[in-house]
C-alpha positions in Angstrom: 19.1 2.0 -4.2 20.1 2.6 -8.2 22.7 5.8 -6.5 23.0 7.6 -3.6 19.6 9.3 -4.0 16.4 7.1 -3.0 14.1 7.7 -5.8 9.9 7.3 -5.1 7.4 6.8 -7.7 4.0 7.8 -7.0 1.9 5.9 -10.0 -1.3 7.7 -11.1 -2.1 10.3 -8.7 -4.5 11.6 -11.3 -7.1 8.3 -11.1 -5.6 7.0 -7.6 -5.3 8.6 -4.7 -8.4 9.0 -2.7 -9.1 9.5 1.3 -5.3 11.1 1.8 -3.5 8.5 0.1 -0.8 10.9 -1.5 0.2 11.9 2.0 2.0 8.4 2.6 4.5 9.3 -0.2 4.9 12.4 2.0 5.4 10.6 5.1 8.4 8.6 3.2 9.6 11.3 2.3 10.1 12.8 5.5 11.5 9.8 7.3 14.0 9.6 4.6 15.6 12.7 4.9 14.9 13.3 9.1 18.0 10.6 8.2 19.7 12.1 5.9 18.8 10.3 2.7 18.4 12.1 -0.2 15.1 11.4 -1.8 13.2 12.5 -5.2 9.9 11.6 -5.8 8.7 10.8 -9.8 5.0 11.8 -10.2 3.6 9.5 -13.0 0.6 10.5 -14.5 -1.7 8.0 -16.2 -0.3 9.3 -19.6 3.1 8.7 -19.0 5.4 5.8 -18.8 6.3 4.1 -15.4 10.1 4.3 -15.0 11.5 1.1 -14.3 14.6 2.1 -11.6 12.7 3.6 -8.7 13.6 2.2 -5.3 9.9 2.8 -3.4 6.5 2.3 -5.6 3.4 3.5 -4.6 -0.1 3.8 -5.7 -3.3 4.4 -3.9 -7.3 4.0 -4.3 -9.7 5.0 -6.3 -13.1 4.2 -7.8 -14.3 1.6 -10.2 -13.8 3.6 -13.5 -10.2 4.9 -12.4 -9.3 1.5 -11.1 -10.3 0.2 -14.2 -8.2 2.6 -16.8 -5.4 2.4 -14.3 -4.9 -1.8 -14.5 -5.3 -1.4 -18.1 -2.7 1.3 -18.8 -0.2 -0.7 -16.3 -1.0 -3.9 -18.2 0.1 -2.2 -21.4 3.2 0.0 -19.9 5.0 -2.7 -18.0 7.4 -0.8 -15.9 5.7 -1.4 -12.4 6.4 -5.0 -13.4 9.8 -5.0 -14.6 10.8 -2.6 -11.7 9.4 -5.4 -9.6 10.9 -7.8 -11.3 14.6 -6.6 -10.1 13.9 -5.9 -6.9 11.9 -2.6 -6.2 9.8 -2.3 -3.2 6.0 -1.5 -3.7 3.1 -0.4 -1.3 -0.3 -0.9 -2.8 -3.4 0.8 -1.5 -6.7 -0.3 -1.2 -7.9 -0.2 -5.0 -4.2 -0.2 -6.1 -3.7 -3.2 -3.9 -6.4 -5.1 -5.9 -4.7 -4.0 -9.2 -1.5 -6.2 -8.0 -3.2 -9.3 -8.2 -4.7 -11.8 -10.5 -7.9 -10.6 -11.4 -10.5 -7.6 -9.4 -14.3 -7.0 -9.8 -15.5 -4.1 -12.0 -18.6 -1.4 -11.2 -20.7 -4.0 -11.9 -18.7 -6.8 -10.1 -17.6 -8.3 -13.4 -13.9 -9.8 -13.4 -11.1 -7.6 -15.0 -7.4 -8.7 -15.2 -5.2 -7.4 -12.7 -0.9 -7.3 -13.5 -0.8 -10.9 -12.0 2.2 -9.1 -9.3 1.3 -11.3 -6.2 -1.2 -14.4 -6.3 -4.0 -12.8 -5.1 -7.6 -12.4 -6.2 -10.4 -9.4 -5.5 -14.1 -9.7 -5.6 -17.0 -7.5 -4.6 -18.4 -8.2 -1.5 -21.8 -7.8 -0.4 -21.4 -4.7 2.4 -19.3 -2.3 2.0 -16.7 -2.0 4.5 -16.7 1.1 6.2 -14.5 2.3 9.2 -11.3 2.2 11.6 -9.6 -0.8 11.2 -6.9 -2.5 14.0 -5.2 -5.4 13.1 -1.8 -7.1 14.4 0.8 -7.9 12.1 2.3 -10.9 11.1 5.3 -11.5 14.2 7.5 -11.8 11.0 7.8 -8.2 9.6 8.5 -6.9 13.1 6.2 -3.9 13.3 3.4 -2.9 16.0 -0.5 -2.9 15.5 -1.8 -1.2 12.4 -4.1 1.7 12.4 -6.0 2.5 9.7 -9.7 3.3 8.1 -11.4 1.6 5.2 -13.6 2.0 2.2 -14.3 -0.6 0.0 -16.5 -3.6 -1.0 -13.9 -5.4 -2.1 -12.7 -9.0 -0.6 -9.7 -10.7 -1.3 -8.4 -14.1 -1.5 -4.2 -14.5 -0.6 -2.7 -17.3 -3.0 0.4 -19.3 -2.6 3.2 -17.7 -1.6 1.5 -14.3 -0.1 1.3 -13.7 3.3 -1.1 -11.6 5.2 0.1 -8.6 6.7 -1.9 -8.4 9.7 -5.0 -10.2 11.8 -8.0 -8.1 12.4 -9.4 -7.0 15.9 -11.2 -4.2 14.4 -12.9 -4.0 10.8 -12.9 -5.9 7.5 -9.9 -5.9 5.9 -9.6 -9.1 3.2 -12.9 -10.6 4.5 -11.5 -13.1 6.4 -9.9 -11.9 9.6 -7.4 -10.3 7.7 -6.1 -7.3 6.5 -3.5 -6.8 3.4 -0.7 -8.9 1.9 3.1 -9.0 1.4 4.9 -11.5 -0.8 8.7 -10.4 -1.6 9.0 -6.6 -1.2 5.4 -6.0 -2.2 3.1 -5.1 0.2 -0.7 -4.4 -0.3 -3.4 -2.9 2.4 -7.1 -1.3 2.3 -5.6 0.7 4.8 -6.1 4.7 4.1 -5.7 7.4 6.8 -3.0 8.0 5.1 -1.3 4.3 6.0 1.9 5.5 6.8 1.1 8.8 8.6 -0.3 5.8 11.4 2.3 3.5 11.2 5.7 4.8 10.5 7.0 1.7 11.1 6.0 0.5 7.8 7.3 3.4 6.1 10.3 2.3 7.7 10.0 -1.0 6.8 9.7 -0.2 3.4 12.8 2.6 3.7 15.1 -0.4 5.1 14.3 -3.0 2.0 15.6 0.3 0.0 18.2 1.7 1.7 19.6 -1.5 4.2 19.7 -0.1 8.0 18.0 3.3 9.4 18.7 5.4 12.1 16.1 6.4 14.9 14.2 9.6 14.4 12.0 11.2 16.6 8.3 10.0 16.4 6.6 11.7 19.0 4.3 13.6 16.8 3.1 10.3 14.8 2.8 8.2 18.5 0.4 10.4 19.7 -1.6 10.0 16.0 -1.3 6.1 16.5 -2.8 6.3 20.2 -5.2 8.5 19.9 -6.6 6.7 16.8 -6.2 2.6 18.5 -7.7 4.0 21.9 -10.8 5.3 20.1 -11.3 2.1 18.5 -9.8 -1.4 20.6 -11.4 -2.2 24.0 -9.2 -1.4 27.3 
């Protein structure tokens, strides 16, 4: 952290944050001061510069248009990048998560530049993915099965140096028994629901690249979220 207070930045709540995605800066919030952390959240409109010294950036989904205006306005402000850049952690969601990489397909599938953050390319598929999503993540990050839903038609392709986050066992994800990316402190998912309401432990995860070690808090209230939802959808 820059001081003793985490700082969050929620990018472009006005053009992305679709299917509940604002309530994962919520959900950071929460786990940050059930431990005491001070925390502040910067809400950055589509009109105004990105700060570059946030600890936590996050940015959801939207459509095609909004997706669009949002790469292009990121492209031209630079902050996400040079916050990046010195270490900032980031959580990228679904259309957000497509803006991170190399290049994404348009409304009418055509390629637009992306901010070239993680070697990763997006593409239209040709159904659009629709529904829970359960996928196992990479034994690496540490964290239990994710729990999600999806909307998109988007597929993407992980380059060098990107890992995915997770396997499927139920739904879409990347296209290719997938789901999501992380490379550095950067992670990207099609995940809504909101993401982290389901899986603390990525909040968490996130939390502990920001602010080094965390202390337990009582989850009761989200394990009984995460059952409900992974018993409705994986076979006993």
């Amino acid at each position: 952290m820059q001081s003793s207070q985490l700082s969050i930045v929620w990018i472009y709540p006005d053009l992305l944050s679709t299917y509940g995605d604002q309530g994962n800066v919520l959900v950071m919030e929460q786990r940050a001061r059930a431990r005491g952390i001070p925390v502040r959240t910067i809400h950055v409109r589509s009109s105004d510069p990105v700060p570059d010294q946030g600890d936590i950036y996050m940015i959801g989904g939207g459509e095609d248009r909004p997706q669009i205006l949002g790469a292009q306005r990121l492209r031209r402000d630079g902050g996400l990048q040079r916050a990046l850049s010195r270490g900032a952690s980031l959580l990228a969601v679904c259309a957000g998560y497509q803006i991170m990489g190399t290049v994404f397909g348009g409304e009418e599938g055509q390629p637009v530049p992306g901010l070239e953050v993680i070697d990763i390319a997006s593409g239209r598929g040709e159904r659009r993915a629709v529904g829970e999503l359960a996928a196992e993540v990479d034994p690496e990050l540490g964290l239990p099965t994710l729990t999600g839903f999806e909307n998109h038609m988007g597929v993407t392709k992980l380059g060098a140096g990107v890992k995915p986050l997770s396997r499927t066992m139920v739904g879409v994800g990347n296209g290719d028994g997938t789901e999501g990316c992380y490379a550095g402190r950067v992670i990207g998912t099609y995940l809504h629901g909101p993401a982290l309401a389901r899986n603390p432990a990525l909040a968490d995860l996130l939390l502990t690249w920001a602010a080094g070690p965390l202390a337990p808090v009582d989850d009761e209230w989200f394990d009984r979220l995460r059952a409900e939802r992974l018993t409705a959808v994986l076979p006993r």
